[in-house]
ROZAGU-261354 format. One record per residue (C-alpha): x, y, z; residue in three letters; chain. Coordinates in Angstrom, 1 decimal. Layout:
<recs>
REC       xx       yy       zz    aa   ch
REC        X        Y        Z   ALA    A
...
</recs>
This chain:
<recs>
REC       xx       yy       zz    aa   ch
REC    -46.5     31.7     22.9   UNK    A
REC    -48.2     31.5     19.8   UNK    A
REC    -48.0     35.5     19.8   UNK    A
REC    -44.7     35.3     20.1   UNK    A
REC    -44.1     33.5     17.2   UNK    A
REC    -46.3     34.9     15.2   UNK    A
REC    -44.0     38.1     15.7   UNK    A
REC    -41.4     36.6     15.1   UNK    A
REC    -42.5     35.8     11.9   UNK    A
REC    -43.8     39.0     11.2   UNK    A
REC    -40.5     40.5     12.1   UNK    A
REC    -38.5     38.1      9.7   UNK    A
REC    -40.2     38.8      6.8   UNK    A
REC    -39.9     42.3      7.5   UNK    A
REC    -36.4     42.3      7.8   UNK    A
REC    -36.0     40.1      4.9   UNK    A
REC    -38.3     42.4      2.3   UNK    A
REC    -35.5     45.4      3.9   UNK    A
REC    -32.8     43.7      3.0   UNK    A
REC    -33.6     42.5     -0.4   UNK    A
REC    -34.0     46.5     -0.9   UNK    A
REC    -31.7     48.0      1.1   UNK    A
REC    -29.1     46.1      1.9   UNK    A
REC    -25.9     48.3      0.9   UNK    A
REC    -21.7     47.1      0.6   UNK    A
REC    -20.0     49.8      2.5   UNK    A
REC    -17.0     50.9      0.8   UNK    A
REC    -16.8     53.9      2.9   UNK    A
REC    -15.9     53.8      6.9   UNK    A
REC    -18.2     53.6      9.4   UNK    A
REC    -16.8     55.5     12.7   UNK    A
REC    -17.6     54.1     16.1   UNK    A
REC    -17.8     56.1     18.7   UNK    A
REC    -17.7     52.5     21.4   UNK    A
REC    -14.4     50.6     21.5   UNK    A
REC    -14.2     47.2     20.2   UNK    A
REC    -11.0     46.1     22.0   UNK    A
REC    -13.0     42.7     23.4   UNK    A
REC    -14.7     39.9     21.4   UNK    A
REC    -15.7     36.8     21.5   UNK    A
REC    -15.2     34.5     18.4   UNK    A
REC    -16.8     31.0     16.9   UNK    A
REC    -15.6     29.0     14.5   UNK    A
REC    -18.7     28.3     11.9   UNK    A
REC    -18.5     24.7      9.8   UNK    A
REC    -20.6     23.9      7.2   UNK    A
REC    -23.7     23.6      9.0   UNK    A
REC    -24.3     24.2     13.3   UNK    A
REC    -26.1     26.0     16.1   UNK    A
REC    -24.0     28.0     18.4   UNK    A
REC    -24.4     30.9     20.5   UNK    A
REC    -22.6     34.3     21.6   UNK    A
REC    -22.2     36.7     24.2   UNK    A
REC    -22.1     39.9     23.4   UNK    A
REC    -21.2     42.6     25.8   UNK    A
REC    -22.5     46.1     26.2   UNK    A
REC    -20.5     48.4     24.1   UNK    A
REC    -18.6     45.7     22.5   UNK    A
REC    -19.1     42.7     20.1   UNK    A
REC    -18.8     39.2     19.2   UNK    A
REC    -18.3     37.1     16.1   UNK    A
REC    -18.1     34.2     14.1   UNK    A
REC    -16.5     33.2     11.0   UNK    A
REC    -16.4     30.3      8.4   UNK    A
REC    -14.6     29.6      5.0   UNK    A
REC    -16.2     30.2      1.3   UNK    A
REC    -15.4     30.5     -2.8   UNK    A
REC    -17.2     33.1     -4.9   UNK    A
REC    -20.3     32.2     -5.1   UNK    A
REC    -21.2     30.1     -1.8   UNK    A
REC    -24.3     30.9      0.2   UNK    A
REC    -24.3     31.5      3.5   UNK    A
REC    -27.6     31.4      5.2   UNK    A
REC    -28.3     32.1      8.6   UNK    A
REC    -31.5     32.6     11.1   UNK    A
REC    -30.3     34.3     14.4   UNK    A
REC    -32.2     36.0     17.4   UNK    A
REC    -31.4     37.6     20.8   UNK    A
REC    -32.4     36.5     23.9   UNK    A
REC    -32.3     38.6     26.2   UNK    A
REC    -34.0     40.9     23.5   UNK    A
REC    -31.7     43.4     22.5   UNK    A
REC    -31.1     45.6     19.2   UNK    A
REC    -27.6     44.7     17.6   UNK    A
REC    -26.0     46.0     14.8   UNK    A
REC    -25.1     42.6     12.4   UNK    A
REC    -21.7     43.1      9.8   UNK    A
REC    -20.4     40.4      7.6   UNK    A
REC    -17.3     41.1      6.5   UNK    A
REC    -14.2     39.6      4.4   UNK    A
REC    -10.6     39.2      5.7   UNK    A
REC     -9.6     43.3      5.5   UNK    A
REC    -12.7     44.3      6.8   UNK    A
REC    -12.0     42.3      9.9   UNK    A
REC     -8.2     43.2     10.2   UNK    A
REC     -9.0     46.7     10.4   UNK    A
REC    -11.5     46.8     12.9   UNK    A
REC     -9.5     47.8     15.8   UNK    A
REC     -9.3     51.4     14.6   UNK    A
REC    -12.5     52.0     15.2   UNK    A
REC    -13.5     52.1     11.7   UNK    A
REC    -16.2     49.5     10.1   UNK    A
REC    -16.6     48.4      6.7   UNK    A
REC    -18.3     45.6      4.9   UNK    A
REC    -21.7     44.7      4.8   UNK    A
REC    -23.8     45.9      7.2   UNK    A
REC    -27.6     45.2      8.0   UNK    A
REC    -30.0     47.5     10.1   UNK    A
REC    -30.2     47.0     13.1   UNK    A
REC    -32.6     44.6     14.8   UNK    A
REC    -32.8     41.5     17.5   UNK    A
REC    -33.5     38.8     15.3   UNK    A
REC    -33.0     38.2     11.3   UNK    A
REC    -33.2     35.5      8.7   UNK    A
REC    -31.8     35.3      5.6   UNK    A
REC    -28.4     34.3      3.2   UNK    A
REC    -25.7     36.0      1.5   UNK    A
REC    -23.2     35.2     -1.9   UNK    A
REC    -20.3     35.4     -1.4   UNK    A
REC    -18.4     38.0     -3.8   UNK    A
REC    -14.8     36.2     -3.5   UNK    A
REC    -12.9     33.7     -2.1   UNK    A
REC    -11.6     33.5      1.5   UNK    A
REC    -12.6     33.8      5.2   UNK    A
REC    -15.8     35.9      6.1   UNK    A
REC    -17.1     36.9      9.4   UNK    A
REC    -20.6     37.2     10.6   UNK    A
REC    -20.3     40.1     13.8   UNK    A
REC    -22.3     41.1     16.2   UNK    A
REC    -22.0     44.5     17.9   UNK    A
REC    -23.5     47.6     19.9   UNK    A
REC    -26.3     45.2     22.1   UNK    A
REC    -28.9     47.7     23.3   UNK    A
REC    -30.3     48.1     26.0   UNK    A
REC    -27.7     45.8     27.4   UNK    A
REC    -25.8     42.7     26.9   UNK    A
REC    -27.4     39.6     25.1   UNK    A
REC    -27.0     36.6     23.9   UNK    A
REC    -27.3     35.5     20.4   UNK    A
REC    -28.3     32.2     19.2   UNK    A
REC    -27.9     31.4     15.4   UNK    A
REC    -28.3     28.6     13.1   UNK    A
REC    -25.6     29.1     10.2   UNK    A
REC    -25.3     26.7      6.8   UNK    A
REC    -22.8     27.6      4.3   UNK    A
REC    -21.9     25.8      1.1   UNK    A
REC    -19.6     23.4      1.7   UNK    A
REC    -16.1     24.3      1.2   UNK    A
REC    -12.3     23.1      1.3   UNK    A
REC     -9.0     24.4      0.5   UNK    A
REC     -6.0     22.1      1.0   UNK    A
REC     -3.2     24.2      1.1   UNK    A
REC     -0.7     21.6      1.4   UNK    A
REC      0.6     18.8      0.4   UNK    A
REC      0.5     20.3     -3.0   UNK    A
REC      2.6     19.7     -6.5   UNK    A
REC      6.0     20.0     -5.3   UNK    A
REC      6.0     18.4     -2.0   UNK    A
REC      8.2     15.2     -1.5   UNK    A
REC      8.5     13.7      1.7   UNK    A
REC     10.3     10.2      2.6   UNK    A
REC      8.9      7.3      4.2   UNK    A
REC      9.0      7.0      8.0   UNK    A
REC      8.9     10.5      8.2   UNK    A
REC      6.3     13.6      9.1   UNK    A
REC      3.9     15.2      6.8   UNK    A
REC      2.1     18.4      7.1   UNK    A
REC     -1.2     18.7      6.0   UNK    A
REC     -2.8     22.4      5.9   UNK    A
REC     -6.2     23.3      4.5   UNK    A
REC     -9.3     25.5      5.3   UNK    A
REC    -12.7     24.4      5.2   UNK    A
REC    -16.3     25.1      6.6   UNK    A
REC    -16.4     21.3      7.4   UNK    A
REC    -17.8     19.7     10.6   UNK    A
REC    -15.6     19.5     14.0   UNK    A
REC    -14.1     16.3     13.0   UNK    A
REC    -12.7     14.7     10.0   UNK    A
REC    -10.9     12.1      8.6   UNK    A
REC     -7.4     12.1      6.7   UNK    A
REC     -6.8      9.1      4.3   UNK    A
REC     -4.2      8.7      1.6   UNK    A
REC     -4.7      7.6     -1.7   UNK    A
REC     -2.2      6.5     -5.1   UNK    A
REC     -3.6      7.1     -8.0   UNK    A
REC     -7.5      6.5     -7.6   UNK    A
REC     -6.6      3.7     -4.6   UNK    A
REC     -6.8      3.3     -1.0   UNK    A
REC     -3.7      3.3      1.0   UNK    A
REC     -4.8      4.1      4.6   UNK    A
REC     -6.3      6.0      7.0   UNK    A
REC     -3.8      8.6      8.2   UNK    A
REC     -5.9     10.2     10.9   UNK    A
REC     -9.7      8.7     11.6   UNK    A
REC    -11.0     11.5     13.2   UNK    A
REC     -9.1     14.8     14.2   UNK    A
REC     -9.8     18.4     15.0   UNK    A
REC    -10.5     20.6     12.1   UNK    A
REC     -8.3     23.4     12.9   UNK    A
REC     -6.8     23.8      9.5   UNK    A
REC     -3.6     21.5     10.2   UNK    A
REC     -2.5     18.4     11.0   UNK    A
REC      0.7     16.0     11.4   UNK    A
REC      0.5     12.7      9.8   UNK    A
REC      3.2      9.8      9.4   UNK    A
REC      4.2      8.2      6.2   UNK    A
REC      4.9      4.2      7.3   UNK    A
REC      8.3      3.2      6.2   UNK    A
REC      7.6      0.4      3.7   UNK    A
REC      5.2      2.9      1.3   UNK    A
REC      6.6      2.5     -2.1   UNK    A
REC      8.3      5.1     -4.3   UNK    A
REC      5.7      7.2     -6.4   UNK    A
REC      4.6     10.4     -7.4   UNK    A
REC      0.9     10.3     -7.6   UNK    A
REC     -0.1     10.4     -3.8   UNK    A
REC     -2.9     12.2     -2.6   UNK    A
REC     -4.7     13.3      0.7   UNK    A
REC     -8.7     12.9      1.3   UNK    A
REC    -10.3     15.1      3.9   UNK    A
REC    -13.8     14.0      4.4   UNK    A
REC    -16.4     15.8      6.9   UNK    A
REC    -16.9     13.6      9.8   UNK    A
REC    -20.5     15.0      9.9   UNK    A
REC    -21.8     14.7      5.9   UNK    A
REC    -20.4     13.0      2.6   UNK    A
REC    -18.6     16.3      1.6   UNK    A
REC    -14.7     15.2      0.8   UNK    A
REC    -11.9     16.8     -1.6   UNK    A
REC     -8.6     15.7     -2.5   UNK    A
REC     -5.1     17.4     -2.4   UNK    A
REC     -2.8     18.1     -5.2   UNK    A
REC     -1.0     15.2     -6.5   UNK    A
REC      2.7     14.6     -4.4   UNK    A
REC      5.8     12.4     -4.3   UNK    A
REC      6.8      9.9     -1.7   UNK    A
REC      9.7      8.8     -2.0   UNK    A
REC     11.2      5.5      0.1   UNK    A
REC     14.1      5.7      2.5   UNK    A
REC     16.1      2.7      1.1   UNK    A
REC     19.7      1.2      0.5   UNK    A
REC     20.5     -0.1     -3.1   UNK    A
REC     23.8     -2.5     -4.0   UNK    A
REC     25.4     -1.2     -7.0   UNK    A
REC     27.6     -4.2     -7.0   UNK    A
REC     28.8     -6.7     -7.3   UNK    A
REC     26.6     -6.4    -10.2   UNK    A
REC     24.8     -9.3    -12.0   UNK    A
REC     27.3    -12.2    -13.1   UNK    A
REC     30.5    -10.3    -11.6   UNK    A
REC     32.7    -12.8    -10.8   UNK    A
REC     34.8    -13.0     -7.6   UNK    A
REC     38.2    -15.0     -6.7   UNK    A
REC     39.0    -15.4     -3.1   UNK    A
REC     42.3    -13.4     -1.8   UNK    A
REC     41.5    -10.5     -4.6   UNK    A
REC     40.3     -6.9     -3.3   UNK    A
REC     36.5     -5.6     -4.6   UNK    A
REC     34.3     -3.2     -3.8   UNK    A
REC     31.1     -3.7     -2.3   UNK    A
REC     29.0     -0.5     -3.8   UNK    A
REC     25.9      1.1     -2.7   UNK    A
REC     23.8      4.1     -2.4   UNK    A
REC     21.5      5.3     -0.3   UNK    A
REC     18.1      7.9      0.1   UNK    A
REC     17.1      9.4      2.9   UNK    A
REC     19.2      7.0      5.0   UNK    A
REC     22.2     10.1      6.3   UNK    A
REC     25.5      9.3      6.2   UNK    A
REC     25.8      9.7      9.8   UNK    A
REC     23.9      6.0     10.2   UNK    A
REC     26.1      2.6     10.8   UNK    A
REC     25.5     -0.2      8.2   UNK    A
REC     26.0     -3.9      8.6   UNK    A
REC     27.5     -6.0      5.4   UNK    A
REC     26.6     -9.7      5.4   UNK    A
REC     27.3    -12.6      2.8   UNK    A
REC     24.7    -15.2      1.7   UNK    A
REC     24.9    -18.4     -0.7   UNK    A
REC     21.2    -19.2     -2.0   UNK    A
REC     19.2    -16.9      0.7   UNK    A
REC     21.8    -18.9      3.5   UNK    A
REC     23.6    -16.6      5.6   UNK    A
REC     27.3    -17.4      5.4   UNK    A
REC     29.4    -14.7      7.8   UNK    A
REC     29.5    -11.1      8.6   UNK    A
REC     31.7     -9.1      6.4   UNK    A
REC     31.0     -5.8      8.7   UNK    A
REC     29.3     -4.8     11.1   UNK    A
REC     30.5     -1.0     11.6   UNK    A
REC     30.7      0.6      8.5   UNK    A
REC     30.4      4.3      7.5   UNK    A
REC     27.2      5.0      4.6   UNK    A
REC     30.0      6.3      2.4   UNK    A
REC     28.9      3.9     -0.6   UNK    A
REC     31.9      1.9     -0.3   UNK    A
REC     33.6     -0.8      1.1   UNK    A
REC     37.1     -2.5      0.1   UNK    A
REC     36.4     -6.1      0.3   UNK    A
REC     38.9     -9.1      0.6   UNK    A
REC     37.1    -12.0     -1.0   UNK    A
REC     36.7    -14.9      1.0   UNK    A
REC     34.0    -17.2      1.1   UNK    A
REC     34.4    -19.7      4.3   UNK    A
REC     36.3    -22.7      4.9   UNK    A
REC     33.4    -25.1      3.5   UNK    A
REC     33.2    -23.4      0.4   UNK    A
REC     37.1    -23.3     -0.5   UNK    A
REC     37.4    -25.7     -3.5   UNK    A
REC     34.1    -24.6     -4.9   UNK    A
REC     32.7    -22.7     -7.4   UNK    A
REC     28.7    -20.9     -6.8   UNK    A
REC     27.1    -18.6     -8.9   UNK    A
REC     24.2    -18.1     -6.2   UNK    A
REC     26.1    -15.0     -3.9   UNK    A
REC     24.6    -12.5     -2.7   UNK    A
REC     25.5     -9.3     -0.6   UNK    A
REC     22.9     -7.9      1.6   UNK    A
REC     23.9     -4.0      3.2   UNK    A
REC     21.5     -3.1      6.2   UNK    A
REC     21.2      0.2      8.7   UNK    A
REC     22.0     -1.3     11.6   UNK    A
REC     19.8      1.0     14.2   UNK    A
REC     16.7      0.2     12.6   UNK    A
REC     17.3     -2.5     10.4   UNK    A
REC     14.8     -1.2      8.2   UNK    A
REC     16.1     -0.5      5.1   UNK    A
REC     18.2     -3.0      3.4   UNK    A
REC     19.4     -4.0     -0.1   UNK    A
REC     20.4     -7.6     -1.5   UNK    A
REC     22.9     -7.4     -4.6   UNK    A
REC     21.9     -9.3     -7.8   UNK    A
REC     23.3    -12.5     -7.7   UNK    A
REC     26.9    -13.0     -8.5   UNK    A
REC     30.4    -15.7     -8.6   UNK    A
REC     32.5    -16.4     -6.5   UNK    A
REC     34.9    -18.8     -8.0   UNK    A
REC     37.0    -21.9     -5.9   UNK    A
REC     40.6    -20.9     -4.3   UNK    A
REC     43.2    -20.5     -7.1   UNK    A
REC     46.1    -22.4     -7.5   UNK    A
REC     49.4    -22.1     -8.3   UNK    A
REC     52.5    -24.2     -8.9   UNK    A
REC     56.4    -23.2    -10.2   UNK    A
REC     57.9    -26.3    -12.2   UNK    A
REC     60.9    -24.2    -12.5   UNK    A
REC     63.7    -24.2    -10.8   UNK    A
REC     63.3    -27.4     -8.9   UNK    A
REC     65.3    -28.3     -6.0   UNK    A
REC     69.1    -29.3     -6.0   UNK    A
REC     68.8    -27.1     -8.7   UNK    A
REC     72.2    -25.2     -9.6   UNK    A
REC     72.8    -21.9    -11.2   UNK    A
REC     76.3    -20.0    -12.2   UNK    A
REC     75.9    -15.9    -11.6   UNK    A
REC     75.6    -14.0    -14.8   UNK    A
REC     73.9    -17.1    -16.8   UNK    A
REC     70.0    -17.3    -17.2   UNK    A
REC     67.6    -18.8    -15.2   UNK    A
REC     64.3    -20.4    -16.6   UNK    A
REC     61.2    -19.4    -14.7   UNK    A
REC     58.3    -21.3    -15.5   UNK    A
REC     55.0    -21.8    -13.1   UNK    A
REC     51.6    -22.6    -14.1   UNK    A
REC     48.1    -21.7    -12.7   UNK    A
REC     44.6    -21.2    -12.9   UNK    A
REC     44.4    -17.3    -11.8   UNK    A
REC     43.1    -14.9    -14.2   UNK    A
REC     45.5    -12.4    -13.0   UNK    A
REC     46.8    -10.7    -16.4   UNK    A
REC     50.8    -10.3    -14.3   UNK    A
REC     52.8    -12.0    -11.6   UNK    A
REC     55.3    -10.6     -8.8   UNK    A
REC     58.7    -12.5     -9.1   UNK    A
REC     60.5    -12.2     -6.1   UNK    A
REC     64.1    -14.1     -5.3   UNK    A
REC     64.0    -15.1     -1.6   UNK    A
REC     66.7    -15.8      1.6   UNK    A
REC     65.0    -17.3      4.1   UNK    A
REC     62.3    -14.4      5.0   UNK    A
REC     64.2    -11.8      3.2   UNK    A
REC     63.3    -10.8     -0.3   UNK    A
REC     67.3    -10.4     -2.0   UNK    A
REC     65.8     -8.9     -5.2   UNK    A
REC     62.1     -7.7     -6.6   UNK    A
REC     63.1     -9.5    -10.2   UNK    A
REC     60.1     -8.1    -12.3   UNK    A
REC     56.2     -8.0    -12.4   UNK    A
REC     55.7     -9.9    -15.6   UNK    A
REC     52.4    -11.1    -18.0   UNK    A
REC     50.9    -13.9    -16.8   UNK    A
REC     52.3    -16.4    -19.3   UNK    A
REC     53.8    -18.8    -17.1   UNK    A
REC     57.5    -18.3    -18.0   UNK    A
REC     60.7    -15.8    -17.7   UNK    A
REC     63.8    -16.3    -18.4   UNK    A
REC     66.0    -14.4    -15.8   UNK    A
REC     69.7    -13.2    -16.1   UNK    A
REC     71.3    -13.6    -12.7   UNK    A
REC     73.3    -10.9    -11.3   UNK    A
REC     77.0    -11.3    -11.2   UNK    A
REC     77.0     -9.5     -7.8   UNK    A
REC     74.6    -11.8     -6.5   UNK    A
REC     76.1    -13.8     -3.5   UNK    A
REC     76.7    -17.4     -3.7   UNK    A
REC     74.1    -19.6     -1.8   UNK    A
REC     72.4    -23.1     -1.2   UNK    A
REC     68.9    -21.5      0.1   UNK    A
REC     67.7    -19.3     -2.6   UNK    A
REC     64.2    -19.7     -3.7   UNK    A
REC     61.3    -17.9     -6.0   UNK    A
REC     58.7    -16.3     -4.7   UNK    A
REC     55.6    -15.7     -7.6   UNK    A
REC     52.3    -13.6     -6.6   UNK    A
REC     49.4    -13.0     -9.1   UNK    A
REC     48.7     -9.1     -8.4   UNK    A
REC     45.6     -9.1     -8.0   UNK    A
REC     46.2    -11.4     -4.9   UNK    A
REC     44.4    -14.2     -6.2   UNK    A
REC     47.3    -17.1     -5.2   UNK    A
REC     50.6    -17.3     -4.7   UNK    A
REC     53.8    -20.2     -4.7   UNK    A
REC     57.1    -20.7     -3.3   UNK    A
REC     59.6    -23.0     -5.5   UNK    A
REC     61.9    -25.4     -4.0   UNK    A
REC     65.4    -23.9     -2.9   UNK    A
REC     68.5    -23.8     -5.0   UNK    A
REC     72.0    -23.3     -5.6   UNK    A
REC     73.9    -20.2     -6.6   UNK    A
REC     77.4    -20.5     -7.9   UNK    A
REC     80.1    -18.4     -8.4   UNK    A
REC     80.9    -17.9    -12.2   UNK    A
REC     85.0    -19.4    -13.5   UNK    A
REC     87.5    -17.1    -12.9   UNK    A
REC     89.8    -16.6    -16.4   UNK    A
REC     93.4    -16.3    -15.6   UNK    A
REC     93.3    -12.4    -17.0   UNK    A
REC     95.3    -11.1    -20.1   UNK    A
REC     96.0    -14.5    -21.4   UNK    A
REC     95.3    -16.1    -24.7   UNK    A
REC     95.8    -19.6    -24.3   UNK    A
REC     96.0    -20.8    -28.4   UNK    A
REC     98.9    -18.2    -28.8   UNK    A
REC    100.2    -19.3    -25.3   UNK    A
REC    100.3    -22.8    -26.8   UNK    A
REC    101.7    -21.8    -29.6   UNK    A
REC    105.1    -19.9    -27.9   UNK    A
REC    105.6    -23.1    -25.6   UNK    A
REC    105.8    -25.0    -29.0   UNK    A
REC    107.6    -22.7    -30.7   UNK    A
REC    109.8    -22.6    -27.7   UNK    A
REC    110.4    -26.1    -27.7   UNK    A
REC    111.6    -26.0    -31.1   UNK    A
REC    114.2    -23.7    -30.5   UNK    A
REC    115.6    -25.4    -28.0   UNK    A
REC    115.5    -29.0    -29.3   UNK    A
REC    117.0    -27.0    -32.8   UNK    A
REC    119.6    -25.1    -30.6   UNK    A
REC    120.2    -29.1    -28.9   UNK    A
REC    121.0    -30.5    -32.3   UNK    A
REC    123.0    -27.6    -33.5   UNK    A
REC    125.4    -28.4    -30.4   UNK    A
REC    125.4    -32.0    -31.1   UNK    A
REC    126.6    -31.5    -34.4   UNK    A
REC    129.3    -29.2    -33.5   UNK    A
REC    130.5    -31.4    -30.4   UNK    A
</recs>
C-alpha cells in the first residue's frame, strides 16, 4: 500500500514538472482516428468528487463555469488503471468535437494527474476524458474552481407585475442546491425559493401585495459555502386599481349624473369590477356589481333613504376586481350634498290667464343647476317645451294665441342637471276679446251724434214750416 502511494506521488510530481514545461494550447486540429459519437457528461460546482465511465474508444466529460482568470484545480486517477488522453476545452472547442477534430488544451497522456489551470476568458470549460487504454476505466476526480456566478436575468430592463411569474437564469460553478431571496434596495423581502436545483433557471412568484419600485434585486447563495451574488437592479410594478374621482372635495347632489373614474395596471380589461359606496369606512349599497374595466362608469347620485335630508363630506367610493378581490382602490373623500328642493310661487292655482298676454314664472330653489327646463303641462302631456332658461328664478312667458283654452294647465320646471324638479298648481287659460273688426268706435259715436243732429235739425225745420 504504502508502495502504491509512494508511486503515486512520484507520478504526480512527474506529471506536474511536464506540464509546467510542456503543456501546449492547440490552435491546430488534432485528427482522431476513434469516433467520439458517445459520452458521458457531469456537471462540476464549485468544489466535489465525482466519477466517470469512460468507454473503450470513446470518452467522457465534465464541465463547470468560470471568468478570466479563475483557477481550476483538479487531482484525478483511473481505476481500473488505464492511460487516457485528458483535454480541457472552452465552449468551441467542445461544439466541434463531433468532427473528429480536437482542439484545446491537451495534456499527455497518463492514468492519473494533479494540478490547476487559469482560465484565459470567460464562459463554460470542459475537462474530457478520452482514448482509455488498454480498456475502459473509470475515472475518479476531485475538482475546485473559483467560485463563480452569472445572472443572466432579471437584469436592467425587466418589469414584472405582482402576482405574476418571474424567470430567473444564471450560470454558476455553485453547489447542487441554492437559495433565491429577493431584496429592495439593501433589504430583505423574502425567500423566493429555499433550496432548488442549480440548473441555471428557475420560476419564482412575485406575491401580489409587493409594492411598486424599481430597485429589486435577486440573491443566489451556494447552499454548500457563503459564496452569494446579486442580480441587476429591476422593476416591480403592483397590479392595482386607482379612483381618479370623484376627486378630493368634489361635491355631489343626488338625481345628477357623474362619473365614477379609474384606471387600472396589470388588471385586463377583460376582468369584472364591483362599485360600492361608503360614509366614514360604513358600507352604504352597491352601486355595481358587473361592470366592464373601461375606466368609467355613469353614475346617478343617490345616497339612501336615511341620508336624504343630509349633507356628509365623509364619501367614499371603493372599485374592486371582483374574481379575486384583490386589487381595489378607495376614492379620496368627497360631498354628497342633502336632496334639493324646489318650489314655483308662480302661477298659483285658480290662477287665470288670457292667450297672447304674459305669464309670470317665478320658482325658487336651492339647486346649483346654472338653467331650468320649463315645460307647460295637460294632464301627462307636455303641450309646449317653453324654454330652458338661467337659473334665476323667474320668466316672464308670452302665451300663444293658438294655445287652447283650458282649466288644467300646469308648469312643469327641471334643473338640467337633474338635481330637482316641481310641478305648479293648475290654471286657467282664456280665450282673448274678440273686436267687432273694421270698426272705430270714437268715429262710430261720433256719426250716431252727428246723425241725431240731423234729424232733430231736419224735425225742427218741419215744425217751423207746418
Amino acid at each position: 500500500m504504502k508502495k502504491r502511494i509512494l508511486t503515486l506521488v512520484l507520478l504526480t510530481f512527474i506529471c506536474n514538472l511536464f506540464l509546467a514545461t510542456q503543456l501546449v494550447h492547440f490552435n491546430s486540429r488534432e485528427e482522431t482516428s476513434t469516433s467520439l459519437d458517445s459520452f458521458f457528461l457531469n456537471n462540476i460546482r464549485s468544489a466535489g468528487d465525482g466519477v466517470l465511465f469512460v468507454p473503450s474508444g470513446r470518452y467522457s466529460a465534465s464541465y463547470t463555469w468560470g471568468k478570466e482568470g479563475d483557477i481550476i484545480s483538479f487531482e484525478w486517477y483511473t481505476n481500473p488503471a488505464a492511460v487516457v488522453d485528458f483535454w480541457i476545452m472552452d465552449e468551441s472547442d467542445w461544439q466541434s468535437i463531433d468532427t473528429g477534430f480536437l482542439t484545446g488544451y491537451k495534456y499527455p497522456p497518463t492514468s492519473s494527474l494533479t494540478g490547476s489551470f487559469t482560465v484565459p476568458h470567460d464562459g463554460k470549460w470542459y475537462l474530457m476524458f478520452s482514448h482509455p487504454a488498454p480498456s475502459s476505466t473509470y475515472v475518479y476526480y476531485s475538482i475546485e474552481t473559483t467560485p463563480y456566478l452569472l445572472i443572466y436575468s432579471p437584469h436592467s430592463e425587466t418589469s414584472t407585475y405582482t402576482d405574476s411569474s418571474l424567470s430567473v437564469n444564471w450560470r454558476t460553478n455553485y453547489a447542487t442546491w441554492i437559495q433565491l431571496d429577493l431584496y429592495k434596495g439593501s433589504s430583505f423581502i423574502t425567500t423566493l425559493k429555499d433550496r432548488t436545483y442549480n440548473d441555471g433557471s428557475a420560476s419564482v412568484h412575485i406575491p401580489w401585495d409587493y409594492l411598486d419600485g424599481n430597485d429589486y434585486k435577486i440573491k443566489i447563495s451556494d447552499d454548500y459555502s457563503d459564496e452569494f451574488d446579486f442580480s441587476e437592479s429591476f422593476t416591480i410594478r403592483q397590479r392595482k386599481i386607482t379612483v381618479l374621482f370623484p376627486m378630493e372635495n368634489d361635491v355631489y347632489v343626488p338625481h345628477t349624473t357623474r362619473s365614477i373614474g379609474w384606471n387600472s395596471l396589470g388588471v385586463g380589461p377583460s376582468a369584472i369590477l364591483s362599485i360600492n359606496l361608503f360614509l366614514n369606512s360604513t358600507h352604504i349599497f352597491e352601486i355595481s356589481n358587473q361592470t366592464e374595466n373601461d375606466g368609467d362608469f355613469k353614475w346617478k347620485v343617490r345616497t339612501g333613504v336615511n341620508f336624504l335630508n343630509f349633507t356628509f363630506s365623509h364619501y367614499q367610493i371603493r372599485i374592486q376586481e371582483s374574481s379575486t378581490q384583490k386589487y381595489l382602490s378607495l376614492s379620496p373623500l368627497f360631498t354628497i350634498t342633502k336632496e334639493k328642493s324646489m318650489n314655483i310661487i308662480s302661477p298659483l292655482i285658480n290662477d287665470s290667464f288670457t292667450q297672447g298676454k304674459n305669464m309670470d314664472i317665478a320658482w325658487e330653489t336651492d339647486s346649483t343647476s346654472y338653467k331650468v327646463d320649463i315645460k307647460l303641462k295637460r294632464g301627462n302631456i307636455i303641450i309646449q317645451d317653453i324654454i330652458s332658461v338661467r337659473n334665476s328664478g323667474s320668466y316672464s312667458w308670452k302665451i300663444p294665441s293658438s294655445l287652447h283654452p283650458g282649466t288644467d294647465y300646469y308648469i312643469f320646471i327641471k334643473a338640467t342637471d337633474n338635481s330637482t324638479s316641481a310641478i305648479s298648481e293648475t290654471f286657467t287659460i282664456k280665450p282673448k276679446l274678440k273686436q267687432i273688426p273694421s270698426y272705430n268706435f270714437p268715429l262710430f259715436l261720433i256719426s250716431i251724434i252727428m246723425g241725431v243732429g240731423i234729424v232733430w235739425k231736419k224735425g225742427i225745420i218741419k215744425t217751423r214750416k207746418g
